[in-house]
C-alpha positions in Angstrom: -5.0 -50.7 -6.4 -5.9 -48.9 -9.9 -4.1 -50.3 -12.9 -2.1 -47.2 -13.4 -0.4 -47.3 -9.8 -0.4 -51.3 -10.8 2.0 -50.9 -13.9 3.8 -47.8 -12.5 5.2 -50.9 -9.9 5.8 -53.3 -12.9 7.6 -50.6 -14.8 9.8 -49.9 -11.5 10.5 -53.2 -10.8 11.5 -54.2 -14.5 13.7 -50.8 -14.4 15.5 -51.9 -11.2 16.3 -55.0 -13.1 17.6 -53.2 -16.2 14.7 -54.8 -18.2 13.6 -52.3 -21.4 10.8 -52.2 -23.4 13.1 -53.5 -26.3 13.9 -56.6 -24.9 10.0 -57.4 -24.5 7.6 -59.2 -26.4 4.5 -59.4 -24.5 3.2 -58.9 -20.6 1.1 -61.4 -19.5 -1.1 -61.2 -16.5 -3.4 -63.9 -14.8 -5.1 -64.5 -11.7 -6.2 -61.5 -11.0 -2.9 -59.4 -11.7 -0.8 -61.6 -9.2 0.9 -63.6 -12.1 3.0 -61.4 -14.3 4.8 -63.3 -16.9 7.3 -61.6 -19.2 7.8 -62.7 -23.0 11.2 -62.1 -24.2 12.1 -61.3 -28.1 14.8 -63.0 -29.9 16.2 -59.8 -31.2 15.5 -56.6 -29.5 13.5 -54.0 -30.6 14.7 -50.7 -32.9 16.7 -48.2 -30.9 13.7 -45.6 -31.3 11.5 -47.7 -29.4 9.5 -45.9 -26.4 10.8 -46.4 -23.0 8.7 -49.0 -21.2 7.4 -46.5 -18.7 6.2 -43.9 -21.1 4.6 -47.2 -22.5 2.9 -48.8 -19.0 2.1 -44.9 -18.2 -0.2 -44.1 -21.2 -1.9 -47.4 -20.5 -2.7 -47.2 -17.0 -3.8 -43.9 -18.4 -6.4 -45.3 -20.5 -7.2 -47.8 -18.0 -8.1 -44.9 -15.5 -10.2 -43.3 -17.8 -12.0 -46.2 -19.0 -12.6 -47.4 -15.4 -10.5 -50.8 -16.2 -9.4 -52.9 -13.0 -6.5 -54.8 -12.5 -8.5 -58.3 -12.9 -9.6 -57.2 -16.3 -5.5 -57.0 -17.5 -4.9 -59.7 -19.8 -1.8 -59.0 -22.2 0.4 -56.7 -23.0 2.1 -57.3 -26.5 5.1 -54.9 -27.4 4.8 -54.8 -31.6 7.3 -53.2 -34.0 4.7 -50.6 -35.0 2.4 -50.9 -31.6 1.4 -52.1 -28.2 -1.6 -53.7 -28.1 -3.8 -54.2 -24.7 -5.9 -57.3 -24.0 -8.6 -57.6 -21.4 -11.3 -59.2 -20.5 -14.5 -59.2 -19.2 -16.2 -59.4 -16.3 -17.0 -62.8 -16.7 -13.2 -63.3 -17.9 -14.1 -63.8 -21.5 -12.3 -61.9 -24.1 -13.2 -58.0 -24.0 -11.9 -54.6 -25.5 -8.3 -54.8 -27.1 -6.9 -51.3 -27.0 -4.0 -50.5 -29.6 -1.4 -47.6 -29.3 0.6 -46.7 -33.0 4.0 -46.1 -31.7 4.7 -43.3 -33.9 1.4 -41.2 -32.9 0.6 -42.0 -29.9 3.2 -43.1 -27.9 5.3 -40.0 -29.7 8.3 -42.3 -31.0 9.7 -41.1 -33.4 9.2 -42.8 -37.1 11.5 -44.8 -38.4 13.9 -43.9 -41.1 13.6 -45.6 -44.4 16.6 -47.6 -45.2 18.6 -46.0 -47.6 18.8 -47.2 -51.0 22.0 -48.7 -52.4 23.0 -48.0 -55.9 25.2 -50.0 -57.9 27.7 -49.0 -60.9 26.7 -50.9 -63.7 
C-alpha cells in the first residue's frame, strides 16, 4: 500500500471518529506503519486550521512523488504555523523532514492580527 492510500485510511478512520486536525498534536507511526499513535493538544488548534484530510492528502502527495514508503513514516507533528513530516531511512535512522507553511501551502487562510485595544487616558 502507497502512503497516500495509507493516510487517506487514517484520515477516514479519525473522521468516522469525529477526530480533527485541531485536536492533534502529532501522528506517530512505528513498526512499519502498523502502530499509529495519536498526540492530543491541550487546547485545540485556531478555527482556521486545515481540515486533517486536506493535511494527510498533500502529504501522501509528496510521499508519492518522492517515492516515500510507508516504513519510512515516522511523525507527523500538527504546528500552529505548520505540519512537519519525519522519516527515516532505510536503515531507520533519521532522514528527510518535510515542512508544509499552513498559510502557503496547505492554503489556510492567515491569521488575523489581534486587534489593538486603546485606552482613554
Amino acid at each position: 500500500m502507497g502512503v497516500a492510500s495509507f493516510l487517506n485510511e487514517i484520515s477516514d478512520i479519525l473522521a468516522e471518529r469525529n477526530t480533527s486536525s485541531r485536536e492533534l498534536a502529532a501522528i506517530e507511526f512505528e513498526a512499519d506503519g502498523r502502530d499509529v499513535s495519536l498526540i492530543v493538544r491541550r487546547e485545540p488548534h485556531a478555527s482556521w486550521y486545515p481540515p486533517l484530510g486536506c493535511i494527510l492528502g498533500m502529504i501522501g502527495h509528496t510521499c508519492h512523488e518522492q517515492g516515500v514508503a510507508v516504513p519510512q513514516l515516522r511523525r507527523i507533528t500538527l504546528l500552529d504555523n505548520e505540519v512537519r513530516v519525519e522519516l527515516v531511512d532505510t536503515d531507520g535512522q533519521p532522514g528527510k523532514v518535510y515542512r508544509y507553511a499552513l498559510e502557503v501551502t496547505l492554503g489556510a487562510p492567515a491569521p488575523e492580527p489581534a486587534a489593538l485595544q486603546t485606552r482613554a487616558a
